[in-house]
Residue frames as qw, qx, qy, qz and C-alpha x, y, z in Angstrom:
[[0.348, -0.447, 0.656, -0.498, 37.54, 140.69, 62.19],
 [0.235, 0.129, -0.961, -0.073, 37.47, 136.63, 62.57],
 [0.713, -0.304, -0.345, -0.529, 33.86, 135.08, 63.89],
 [0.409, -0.369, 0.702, -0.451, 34.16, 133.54, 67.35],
 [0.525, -0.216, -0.815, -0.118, 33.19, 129.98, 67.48],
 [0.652, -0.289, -0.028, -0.701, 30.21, 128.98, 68.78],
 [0.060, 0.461, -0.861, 0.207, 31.33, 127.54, 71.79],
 [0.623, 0.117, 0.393, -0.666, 27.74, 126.35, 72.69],
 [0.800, 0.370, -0.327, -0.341, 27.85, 124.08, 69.30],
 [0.368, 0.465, -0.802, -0.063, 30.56, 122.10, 70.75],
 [0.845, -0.351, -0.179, -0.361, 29.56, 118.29, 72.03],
 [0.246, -0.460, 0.778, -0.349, 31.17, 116.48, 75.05],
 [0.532, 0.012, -0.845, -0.048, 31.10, 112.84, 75.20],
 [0.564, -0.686, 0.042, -0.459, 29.02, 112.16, 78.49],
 [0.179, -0.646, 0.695, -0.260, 30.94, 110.75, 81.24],
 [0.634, -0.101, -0.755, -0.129, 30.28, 106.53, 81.77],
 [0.656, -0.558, -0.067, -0.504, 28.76, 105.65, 84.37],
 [0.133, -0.352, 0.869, -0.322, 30.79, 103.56, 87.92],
 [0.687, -0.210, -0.664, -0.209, 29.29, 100.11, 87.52],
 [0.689, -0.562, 0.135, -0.437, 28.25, 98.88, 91.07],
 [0.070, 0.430, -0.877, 0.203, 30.81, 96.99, 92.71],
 [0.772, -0.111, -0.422, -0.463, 29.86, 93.58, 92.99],
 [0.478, -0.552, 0.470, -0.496, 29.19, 92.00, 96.19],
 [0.868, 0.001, -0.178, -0.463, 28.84, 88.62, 95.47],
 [0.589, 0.409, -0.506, 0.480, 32.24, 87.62, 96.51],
 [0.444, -0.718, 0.243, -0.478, 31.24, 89.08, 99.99],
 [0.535, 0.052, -0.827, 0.164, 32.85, 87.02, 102.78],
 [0.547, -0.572, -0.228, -0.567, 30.59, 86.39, 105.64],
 [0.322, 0.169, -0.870, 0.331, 30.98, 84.95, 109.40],
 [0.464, -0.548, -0.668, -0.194, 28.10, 83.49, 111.72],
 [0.302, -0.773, -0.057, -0.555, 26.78, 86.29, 114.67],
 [0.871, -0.465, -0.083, -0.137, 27.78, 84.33, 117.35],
 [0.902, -0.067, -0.064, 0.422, 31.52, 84.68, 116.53],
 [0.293, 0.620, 0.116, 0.719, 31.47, 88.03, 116.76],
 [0.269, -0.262, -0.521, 0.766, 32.42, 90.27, 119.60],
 [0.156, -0.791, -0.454, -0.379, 29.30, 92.52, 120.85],
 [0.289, 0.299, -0.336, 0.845, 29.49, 95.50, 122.72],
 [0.500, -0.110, 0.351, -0.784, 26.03, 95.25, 124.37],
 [0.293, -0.066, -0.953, -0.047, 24.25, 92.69, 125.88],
 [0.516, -0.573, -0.370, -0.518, 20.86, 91.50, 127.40],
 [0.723, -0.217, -0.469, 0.459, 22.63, 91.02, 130.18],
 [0.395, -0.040, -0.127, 0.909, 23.56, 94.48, 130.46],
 [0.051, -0.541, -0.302, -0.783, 20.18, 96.32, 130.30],
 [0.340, -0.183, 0.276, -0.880, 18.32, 98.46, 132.86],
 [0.137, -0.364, -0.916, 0.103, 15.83, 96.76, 134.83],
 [0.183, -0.598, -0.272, -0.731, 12.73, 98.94, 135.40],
 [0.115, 0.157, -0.633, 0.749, 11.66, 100.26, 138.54],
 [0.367, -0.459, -0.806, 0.073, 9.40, 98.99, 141.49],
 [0.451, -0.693, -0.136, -0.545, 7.73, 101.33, 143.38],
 [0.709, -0.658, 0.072, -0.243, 9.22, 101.54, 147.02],
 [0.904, 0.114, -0.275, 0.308, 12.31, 99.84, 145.63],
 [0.706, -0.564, 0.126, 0.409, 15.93, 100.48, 147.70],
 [0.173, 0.882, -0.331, -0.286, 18.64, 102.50, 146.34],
 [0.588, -0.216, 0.774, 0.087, 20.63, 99.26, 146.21],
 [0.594, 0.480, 0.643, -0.045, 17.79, 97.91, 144.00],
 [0.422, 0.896, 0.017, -0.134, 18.29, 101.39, 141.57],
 [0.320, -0.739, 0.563, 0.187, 21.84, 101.04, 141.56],
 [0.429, -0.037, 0.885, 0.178, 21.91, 97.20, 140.63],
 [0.424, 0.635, 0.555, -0.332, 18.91, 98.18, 137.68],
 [0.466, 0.764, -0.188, -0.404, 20.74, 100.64, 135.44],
 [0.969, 0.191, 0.122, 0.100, 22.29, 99.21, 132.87],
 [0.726, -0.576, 0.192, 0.322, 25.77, 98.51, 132.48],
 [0.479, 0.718, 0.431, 0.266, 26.58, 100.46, 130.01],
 [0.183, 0.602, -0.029, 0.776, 28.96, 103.73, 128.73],
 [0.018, -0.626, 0.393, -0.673, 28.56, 106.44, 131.51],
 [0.852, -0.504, 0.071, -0.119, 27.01, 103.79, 134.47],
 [0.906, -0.017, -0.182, 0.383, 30.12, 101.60, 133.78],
 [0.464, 0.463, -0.253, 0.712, 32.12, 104.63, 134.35],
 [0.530, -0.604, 0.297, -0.515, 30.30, 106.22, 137.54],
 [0.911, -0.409, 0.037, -0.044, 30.93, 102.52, 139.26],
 [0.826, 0.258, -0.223, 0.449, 34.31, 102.44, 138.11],
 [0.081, 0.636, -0.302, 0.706, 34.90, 106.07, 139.57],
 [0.654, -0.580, 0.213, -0.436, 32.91, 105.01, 143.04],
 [0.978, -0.180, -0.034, 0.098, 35.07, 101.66, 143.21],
 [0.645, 0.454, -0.214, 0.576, 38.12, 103.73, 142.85],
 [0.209, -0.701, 0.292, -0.616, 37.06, 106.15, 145.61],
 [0.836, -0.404, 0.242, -0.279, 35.78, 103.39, 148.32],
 [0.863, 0.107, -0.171, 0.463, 39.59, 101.39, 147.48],
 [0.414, 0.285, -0.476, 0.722, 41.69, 104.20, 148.34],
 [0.380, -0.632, -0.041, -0.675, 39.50, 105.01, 150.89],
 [0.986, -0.155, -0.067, -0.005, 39.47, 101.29, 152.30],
 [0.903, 0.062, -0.177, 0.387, 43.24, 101.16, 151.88],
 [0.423, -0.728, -0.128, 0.524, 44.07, 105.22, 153.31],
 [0.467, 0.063, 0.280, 0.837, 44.82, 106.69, 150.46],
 [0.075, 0.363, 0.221, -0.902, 43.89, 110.44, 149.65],
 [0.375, 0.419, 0.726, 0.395, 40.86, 111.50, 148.07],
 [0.189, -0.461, -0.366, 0.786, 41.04, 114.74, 146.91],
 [0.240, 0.852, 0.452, 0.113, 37.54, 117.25, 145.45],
 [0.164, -0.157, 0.203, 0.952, 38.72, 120.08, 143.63],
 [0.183, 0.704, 0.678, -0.101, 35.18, 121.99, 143.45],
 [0.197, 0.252, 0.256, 0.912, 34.28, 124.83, 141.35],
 [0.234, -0.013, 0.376, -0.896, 31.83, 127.35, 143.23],
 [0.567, -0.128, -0.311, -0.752, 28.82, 126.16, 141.12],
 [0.514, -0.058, -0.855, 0.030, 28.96, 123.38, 142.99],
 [0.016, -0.278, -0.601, 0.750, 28.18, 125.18, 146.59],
 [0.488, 0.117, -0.202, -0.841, 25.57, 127.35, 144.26],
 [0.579, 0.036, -0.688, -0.436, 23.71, 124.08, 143.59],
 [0.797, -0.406, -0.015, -0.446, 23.12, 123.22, 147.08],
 [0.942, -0.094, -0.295, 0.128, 25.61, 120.05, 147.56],
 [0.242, -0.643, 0.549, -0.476, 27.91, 121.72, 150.46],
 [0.787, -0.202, 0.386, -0.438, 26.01, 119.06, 152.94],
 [0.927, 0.342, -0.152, 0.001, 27.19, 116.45, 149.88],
 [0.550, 0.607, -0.375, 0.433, 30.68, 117.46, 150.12],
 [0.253, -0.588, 0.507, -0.577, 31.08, 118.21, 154.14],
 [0.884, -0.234, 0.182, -0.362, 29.53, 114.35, 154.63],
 [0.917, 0.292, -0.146, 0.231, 32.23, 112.63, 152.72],
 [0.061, 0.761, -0.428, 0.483, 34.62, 115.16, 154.69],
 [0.608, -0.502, 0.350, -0.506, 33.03, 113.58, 157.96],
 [0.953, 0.235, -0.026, -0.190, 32.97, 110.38, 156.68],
 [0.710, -0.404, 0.508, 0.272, 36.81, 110.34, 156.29],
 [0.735, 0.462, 0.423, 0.259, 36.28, 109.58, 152.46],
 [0.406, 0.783, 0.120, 0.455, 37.42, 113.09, 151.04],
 [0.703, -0.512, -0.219, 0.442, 40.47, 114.02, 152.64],
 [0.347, -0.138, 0.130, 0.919, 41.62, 117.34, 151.03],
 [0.398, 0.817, 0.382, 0.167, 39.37, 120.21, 148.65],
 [0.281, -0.340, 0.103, 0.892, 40.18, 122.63, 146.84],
 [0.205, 0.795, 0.570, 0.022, 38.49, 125.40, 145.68],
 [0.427, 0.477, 0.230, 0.733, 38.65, 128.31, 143.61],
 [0.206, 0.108, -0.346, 0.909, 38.23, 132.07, 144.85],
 [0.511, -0.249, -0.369, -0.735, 34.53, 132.42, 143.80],
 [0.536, -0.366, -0.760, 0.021, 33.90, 128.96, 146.27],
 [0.430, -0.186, -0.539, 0.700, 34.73, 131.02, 149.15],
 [0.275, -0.311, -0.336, -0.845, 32.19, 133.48, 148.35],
 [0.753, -0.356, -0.193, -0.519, 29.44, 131.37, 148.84],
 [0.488, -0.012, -0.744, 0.457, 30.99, 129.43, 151.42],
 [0.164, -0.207, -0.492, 0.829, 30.80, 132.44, 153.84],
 [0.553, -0.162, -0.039, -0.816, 27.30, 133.93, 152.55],
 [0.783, -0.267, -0.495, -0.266, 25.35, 130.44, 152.89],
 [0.459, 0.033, -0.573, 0.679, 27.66, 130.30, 156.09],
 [0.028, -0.170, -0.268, 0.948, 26.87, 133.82, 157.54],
 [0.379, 0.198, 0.612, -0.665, 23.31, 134.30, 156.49],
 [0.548, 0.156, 0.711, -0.412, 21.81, 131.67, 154.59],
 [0.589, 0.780, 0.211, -0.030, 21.77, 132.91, 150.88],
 [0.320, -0.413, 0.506, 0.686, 24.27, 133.52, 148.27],
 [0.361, 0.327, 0.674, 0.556, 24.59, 134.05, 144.31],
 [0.092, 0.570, 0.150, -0.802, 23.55, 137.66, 143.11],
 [0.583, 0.673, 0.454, -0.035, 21.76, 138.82, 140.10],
 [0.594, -0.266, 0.296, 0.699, 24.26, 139.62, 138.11],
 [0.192, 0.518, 0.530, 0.644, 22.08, 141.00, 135.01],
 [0.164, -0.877, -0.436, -0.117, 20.45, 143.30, 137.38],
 [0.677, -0.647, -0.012, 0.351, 23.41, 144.39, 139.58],
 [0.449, -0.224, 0.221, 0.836, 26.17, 145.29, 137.24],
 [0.423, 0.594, 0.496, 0.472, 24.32, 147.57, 135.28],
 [0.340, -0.913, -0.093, -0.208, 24.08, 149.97, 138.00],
 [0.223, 0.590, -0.588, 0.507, 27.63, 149.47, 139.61],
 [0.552, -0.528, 0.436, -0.476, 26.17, 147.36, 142.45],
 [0.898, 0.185, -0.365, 0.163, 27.61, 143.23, 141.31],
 [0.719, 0.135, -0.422, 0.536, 29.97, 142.58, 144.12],
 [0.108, 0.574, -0.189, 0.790, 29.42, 145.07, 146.44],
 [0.819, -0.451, -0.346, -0.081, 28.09, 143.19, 149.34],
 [0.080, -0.878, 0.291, -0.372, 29.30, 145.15, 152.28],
 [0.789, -0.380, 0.434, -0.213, 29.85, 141.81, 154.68],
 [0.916, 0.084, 0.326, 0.218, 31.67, 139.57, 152.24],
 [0.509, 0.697, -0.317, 0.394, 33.96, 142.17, 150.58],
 [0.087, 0.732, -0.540, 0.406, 35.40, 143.40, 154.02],
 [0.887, -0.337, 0.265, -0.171, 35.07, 140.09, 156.44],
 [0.941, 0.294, 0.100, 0.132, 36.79, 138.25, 153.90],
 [0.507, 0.759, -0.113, 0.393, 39.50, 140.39, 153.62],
 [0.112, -0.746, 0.517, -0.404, 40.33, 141.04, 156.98],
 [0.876, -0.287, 0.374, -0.103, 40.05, 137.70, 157.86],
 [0.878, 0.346, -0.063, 0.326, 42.27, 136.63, 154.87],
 [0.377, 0.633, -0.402, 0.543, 44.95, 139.26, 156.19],
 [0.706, -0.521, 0.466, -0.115, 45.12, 137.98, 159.71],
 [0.994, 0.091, 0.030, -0.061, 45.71, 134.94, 157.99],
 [0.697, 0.595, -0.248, 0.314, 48.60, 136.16, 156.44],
 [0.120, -0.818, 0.323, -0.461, 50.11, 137.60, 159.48],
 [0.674, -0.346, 0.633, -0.161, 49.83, 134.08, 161.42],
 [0.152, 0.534, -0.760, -0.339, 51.40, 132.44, 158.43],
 [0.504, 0.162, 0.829, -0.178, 48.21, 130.22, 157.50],
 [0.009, 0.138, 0.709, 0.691, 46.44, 129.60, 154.14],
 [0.355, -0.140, 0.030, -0.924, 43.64, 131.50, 152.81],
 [0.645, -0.316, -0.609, -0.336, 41.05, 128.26, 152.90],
 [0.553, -0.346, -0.620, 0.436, 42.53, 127.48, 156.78],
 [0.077, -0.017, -0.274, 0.958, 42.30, 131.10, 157.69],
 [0.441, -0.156, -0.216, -0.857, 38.61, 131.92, 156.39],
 [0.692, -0.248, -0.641, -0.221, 37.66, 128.28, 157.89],
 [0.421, -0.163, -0.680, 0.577, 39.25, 128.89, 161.24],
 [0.090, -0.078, 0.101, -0.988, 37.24, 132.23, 161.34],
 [0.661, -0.204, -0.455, -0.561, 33.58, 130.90, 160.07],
 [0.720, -0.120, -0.682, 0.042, 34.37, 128.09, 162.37],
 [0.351, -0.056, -0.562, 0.746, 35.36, 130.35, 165.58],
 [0.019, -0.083, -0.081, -0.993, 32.24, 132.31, 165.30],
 [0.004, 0.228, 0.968, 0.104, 29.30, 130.35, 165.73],
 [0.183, 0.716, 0.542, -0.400, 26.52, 133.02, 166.69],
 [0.073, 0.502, -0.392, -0.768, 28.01, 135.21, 163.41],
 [0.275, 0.276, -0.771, -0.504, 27.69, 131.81, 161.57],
 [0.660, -0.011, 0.526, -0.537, 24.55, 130.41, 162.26],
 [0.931, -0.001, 0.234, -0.280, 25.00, 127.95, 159.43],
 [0.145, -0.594, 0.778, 0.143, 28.90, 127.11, 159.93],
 [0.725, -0.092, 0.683, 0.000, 27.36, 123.55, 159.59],
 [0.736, 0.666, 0.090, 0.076, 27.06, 123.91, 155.43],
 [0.105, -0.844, 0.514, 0.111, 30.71, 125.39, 155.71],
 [0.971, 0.069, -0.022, 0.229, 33.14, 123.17, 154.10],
 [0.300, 0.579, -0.466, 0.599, 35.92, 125.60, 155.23],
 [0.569, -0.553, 0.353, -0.496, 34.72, 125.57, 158.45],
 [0.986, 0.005, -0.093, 0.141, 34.41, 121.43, 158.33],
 [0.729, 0.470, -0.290, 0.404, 37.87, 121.42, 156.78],
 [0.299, 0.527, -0.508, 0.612, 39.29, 123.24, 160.10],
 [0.668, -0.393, 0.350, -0.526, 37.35, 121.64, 162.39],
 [0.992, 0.115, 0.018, -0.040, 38.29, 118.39, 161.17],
 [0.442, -0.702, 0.509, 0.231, 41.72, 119.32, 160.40],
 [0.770, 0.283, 0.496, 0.286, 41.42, 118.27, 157.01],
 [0.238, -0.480, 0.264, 0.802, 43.09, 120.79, 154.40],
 [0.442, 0.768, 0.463, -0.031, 40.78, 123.19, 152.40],
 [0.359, -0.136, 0.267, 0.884, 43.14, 125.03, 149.81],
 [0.312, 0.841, 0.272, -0.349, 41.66, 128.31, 148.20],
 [0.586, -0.239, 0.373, 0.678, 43.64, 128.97, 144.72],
 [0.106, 0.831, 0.281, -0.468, 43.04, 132.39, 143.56],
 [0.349, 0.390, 0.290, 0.801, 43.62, 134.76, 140.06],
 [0.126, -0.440, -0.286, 0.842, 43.72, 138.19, 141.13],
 [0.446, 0.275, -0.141, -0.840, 40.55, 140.29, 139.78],
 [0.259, -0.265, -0.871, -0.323, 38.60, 137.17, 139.34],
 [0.503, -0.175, -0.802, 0.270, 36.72, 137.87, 142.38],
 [0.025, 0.832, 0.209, 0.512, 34.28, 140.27, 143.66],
 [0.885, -0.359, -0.124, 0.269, 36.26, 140.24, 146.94],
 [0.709, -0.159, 0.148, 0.671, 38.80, 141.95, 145.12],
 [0.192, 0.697, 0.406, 0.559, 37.22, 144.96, 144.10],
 [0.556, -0.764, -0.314, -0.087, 36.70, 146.02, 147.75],
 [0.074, 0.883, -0.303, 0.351, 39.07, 148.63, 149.20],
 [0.668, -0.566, 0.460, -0.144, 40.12, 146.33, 152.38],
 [0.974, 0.203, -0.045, 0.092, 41.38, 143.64, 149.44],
 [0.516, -0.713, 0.434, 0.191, 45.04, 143.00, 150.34],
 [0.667, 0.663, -0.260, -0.218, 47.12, 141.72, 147.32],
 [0.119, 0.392, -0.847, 0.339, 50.26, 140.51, 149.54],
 [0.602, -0.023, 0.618, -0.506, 47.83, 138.94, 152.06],
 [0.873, 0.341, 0.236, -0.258, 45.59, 136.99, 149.26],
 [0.722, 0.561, -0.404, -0.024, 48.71, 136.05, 147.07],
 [0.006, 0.413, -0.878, 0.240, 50.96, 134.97, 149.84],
 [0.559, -0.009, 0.499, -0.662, 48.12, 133.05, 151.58],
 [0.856, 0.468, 0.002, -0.218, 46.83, 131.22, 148.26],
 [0.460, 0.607, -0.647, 0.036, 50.62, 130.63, 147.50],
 [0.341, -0.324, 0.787, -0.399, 50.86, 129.00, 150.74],
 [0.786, 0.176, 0.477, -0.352, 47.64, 126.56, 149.89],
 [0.767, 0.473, -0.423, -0.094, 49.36, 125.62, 146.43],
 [0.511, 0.453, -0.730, 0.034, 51.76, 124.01, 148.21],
 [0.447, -0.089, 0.704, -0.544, 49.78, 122.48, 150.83],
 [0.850, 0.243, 0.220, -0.412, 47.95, 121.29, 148.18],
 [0.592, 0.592, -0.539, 0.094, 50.81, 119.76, 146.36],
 [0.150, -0.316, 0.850, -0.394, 52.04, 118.12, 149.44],
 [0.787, 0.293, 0.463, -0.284, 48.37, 115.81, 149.38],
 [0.809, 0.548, -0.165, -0.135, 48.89, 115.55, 145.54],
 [0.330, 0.480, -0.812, 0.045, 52.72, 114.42, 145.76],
 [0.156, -0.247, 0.941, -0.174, 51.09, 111.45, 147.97],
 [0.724, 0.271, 0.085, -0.628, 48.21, 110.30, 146.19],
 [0.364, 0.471, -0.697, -0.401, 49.31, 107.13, 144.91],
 [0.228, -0.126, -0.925, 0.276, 47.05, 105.16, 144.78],
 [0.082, 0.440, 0.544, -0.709, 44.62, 107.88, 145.56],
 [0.213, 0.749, 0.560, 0.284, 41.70, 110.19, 143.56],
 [0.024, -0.206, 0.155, 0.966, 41.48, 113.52, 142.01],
 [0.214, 0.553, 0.787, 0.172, 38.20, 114.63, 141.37],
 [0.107, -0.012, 0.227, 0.968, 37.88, 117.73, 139.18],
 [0.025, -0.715, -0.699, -0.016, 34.01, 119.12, 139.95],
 [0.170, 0.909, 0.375, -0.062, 32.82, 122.15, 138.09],
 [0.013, -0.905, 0.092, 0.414, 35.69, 123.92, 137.47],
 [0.675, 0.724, 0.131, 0.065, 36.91, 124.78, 133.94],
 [0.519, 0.751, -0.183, 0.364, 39.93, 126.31, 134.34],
 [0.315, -0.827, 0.219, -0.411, 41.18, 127.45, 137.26],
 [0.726, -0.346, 0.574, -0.155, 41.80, 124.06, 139.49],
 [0.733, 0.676, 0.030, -0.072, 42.88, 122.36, 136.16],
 [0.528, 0.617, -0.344, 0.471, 45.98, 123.86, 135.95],
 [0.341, -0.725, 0.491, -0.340, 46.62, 123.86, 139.87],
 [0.939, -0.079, 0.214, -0.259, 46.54, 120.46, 139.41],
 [0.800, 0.515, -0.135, 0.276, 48.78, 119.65, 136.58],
 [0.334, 0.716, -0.400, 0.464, 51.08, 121.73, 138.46],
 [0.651, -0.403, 0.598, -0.237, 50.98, 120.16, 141.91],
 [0.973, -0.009, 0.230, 0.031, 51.35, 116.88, 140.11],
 [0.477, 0.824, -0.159, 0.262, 54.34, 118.10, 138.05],
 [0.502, -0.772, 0.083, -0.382, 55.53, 119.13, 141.54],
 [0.945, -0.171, 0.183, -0.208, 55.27, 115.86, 142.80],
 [0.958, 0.081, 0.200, 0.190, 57.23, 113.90, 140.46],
 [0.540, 0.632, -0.372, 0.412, 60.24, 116.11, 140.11],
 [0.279, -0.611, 0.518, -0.529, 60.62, 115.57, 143.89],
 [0.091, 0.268, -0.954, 0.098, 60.56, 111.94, 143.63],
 [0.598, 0.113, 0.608, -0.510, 56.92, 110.86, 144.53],
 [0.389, 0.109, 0.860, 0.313, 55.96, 108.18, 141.90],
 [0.424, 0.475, 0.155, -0.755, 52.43, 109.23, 141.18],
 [0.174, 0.100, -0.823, -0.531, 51.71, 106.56, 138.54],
 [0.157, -0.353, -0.910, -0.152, 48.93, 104.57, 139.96],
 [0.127, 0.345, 0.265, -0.892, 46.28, 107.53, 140.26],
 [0.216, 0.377, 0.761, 0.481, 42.85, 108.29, 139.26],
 [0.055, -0.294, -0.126, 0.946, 41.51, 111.20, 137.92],
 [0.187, 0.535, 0.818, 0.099, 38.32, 112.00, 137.67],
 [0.006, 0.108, 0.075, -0.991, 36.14, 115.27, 135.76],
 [0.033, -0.583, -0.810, 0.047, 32.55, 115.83, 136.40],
 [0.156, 0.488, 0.319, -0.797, 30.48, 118.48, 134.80],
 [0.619, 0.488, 0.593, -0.167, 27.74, 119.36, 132.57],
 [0.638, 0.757, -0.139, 0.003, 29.56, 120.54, 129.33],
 [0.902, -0.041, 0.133, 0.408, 33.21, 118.66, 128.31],
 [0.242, 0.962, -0.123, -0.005, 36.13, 121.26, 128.30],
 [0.746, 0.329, -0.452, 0.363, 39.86, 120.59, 126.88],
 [0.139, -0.657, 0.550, -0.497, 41.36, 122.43, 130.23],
 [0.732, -0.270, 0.526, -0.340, 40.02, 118.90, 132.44],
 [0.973, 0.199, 0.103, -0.051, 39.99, 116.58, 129.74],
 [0.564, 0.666, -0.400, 0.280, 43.62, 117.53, 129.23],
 [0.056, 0.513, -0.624, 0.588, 44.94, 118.39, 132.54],
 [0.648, -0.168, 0.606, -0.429, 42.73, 115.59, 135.01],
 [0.904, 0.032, 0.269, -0.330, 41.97, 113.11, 132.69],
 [0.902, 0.387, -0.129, 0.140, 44.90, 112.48, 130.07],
 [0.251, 0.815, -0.312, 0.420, 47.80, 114.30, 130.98],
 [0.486, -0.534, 0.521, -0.455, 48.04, 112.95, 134.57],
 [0.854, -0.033, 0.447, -0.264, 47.39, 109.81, 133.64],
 [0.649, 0.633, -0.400, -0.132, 49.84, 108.81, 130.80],
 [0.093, 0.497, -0.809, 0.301, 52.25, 106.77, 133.21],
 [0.204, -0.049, -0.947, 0.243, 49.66, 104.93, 134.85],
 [0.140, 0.350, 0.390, -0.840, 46.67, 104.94, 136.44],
 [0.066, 0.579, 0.770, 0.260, 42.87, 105.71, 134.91],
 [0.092, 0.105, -0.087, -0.986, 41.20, 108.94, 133.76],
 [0.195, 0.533, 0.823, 0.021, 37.25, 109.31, 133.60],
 [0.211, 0.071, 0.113, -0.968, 34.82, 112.11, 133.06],
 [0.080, 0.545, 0.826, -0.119, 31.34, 112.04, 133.98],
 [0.140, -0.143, -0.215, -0.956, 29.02, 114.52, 132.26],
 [0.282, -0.662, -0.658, -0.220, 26.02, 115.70, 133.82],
 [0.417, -0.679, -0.096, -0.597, 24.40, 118.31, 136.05],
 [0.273, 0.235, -0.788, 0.499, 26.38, 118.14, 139.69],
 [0.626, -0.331, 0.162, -0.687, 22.84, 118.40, 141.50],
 [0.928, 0.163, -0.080, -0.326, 22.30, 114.89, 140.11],
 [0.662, 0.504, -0.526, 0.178, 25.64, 113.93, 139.50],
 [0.157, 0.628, -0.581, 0.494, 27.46, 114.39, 142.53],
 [0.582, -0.161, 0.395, -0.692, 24.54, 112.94, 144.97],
 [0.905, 0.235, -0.060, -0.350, 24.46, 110.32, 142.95],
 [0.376, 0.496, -0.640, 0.451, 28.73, 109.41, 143.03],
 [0.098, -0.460, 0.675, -0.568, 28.28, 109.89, 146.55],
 [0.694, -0.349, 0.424, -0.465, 26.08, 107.54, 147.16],
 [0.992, 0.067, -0.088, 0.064, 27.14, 104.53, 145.26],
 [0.269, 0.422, -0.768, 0.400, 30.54, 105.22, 147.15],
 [0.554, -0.163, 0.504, -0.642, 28.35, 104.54, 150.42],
 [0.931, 0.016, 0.219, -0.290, 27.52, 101.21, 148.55],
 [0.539, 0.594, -0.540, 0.256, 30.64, 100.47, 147.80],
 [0.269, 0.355, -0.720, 0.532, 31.52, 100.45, 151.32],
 [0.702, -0.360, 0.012, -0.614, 28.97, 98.86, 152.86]]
């Protein structure tokens, strides 16, 4: 039998080494002819004790997400200035977070002339409405079978959304005309931004997925009633969106849901002839998801028009929008 070579004996040349490319050839140009993207001009001024919101405003620096919040608040306080619509598509967390009072002032105000809101908003609408508190413990609640079972907000809601249907009104105008007719039920109608919205006569859409909602668990839940009703507010809300031009979209807190009602009210729009080119859309919350950054910020905005997103925490965020619109339009 033949002897194996010893493969272990054999030698490899070692590889040569890459000489260092040689710089000396470099071609150079003097600092001063060179576009910068930050300047001293542009930094943050520190803050005075006792100073003026004005003063905090005019202080940060001008810079990545500031340059965008002023761009969004000069976009609101122009169509505002010139009548054009500005409409808040809110996701519940936004009522959960306290800024109702944020959102019902800019109602009053004139500035925010439509909302829409998923099924969940309407939730806490009518608990912080009706008495004062909202948002269950969910880890505690579903383990037992008791998440959603809130005897006052499964069956109120429900029969108040099937009147609705019956007098051929949407589900936001129906639950707002209720909260709002009730005033010793709703001792704090005033947080209500349905309630606002039908006291003002401004149009709160409600735009619902069936079984999202604890609402819908409850025996009194009506399926014809909450789909006709909600069908009705898509195209109430699509009527505002086919005249926005010229106006704002402003996509707050919700991931999915208001997203795609959007895209499709604008869609809507422009196969029925409404230009919709010069529009800005705007999405504000604290983690970036493709559903807004597709459908509000790029997607809407390919013809014309400007797309932003602000990231941050809507406590902060939104309170913070609203008031440099309020210096805007001073």
């Amino acid at each position: 039998m033949a002897k194996r070579p010893d493969r272990t004996s054999l030698k490899r040349p070692a590889p040569a080494l890459i000489r260092p490319i040689d710089v000396s050839a470099l071609k150079t140009y003097p600092l001063k002819k060179r576009h910068s993207l930050v300047q001293v001009s542009d930094f943050a001024a520190p803050w005075k004790a006792g100073g003026s919101f004005t003063s905090f405003c005019a202080g940060l620096p001008d810079i990545l997400a500031v340059k965008t919040l002023r761009a969004v608040a000069k976009a609101i306080a122009q169509a505002h200035r010139k009548g054009r619509p500005v409409i808040a598509g809110l996701g519940a967390h936004v009522i959960k977070v306290g800024l109702s009072p944020i959102v019902t002032d800019l109602m009053e105000r004139g500035i925010v002339t439509a909302v829409a809101m998923n099924g969940a908003g309407i939730i806490h609408d009518f608990e912080l409405a009706l008495m004062g508190h909202t948002s269950e413990e969910v880890d505690t609640e579903i383990d037992d079978g008791r998440f959603g079972m809130a005897d006052e907000t499964g069956r109120i809601l429900n029969e108040a959304i099937g009147r609705g249907a019956k007098n051929g009104e949407g589900l936001g105008e129906a639950i707002g005309r209720h909260i709002d007719g009730h005033p010793h039920q709703f001792p704090n109608r005033a947080t209500s931004i349905l309630a606002t919205g039908a006291r003002l006569g401004l149009p709160v859409t409600v735009h619902v997925a069936m079984g999202t909602d604890i609402i819908h668990m409850h025996p009194s839940a009506d399926g014809a009633a909450i789909g006709a009703t909600s069908l009705l507010d898509f195209r109430r809300l699509a009527a505002v969106v086919a005249g926005m031009e010229g106006g704002v979209y402003l996509n707050i807190g919700s991931a999915v849901i208001l997203p795609e009602v959007f895209l499709k009210a604008l869609s809507l729009g422009r196969n029925l002839g409404h230009p919709l080119a010069n529009i800005t859309t705007v999405n504000m919350d604290f983690l970036s998801h493709y559903r807004p950054q597709t459908n509000v910020v790029r997607r809407p905005t390919q013809k014309g028009g400007k797309g932003y997103a602000l990231t941050g925490h809507h406590e902060i965020m939104l309170p913070l929008l609203a008031a440099s619109v309020m210096e805007e339009l001073k």
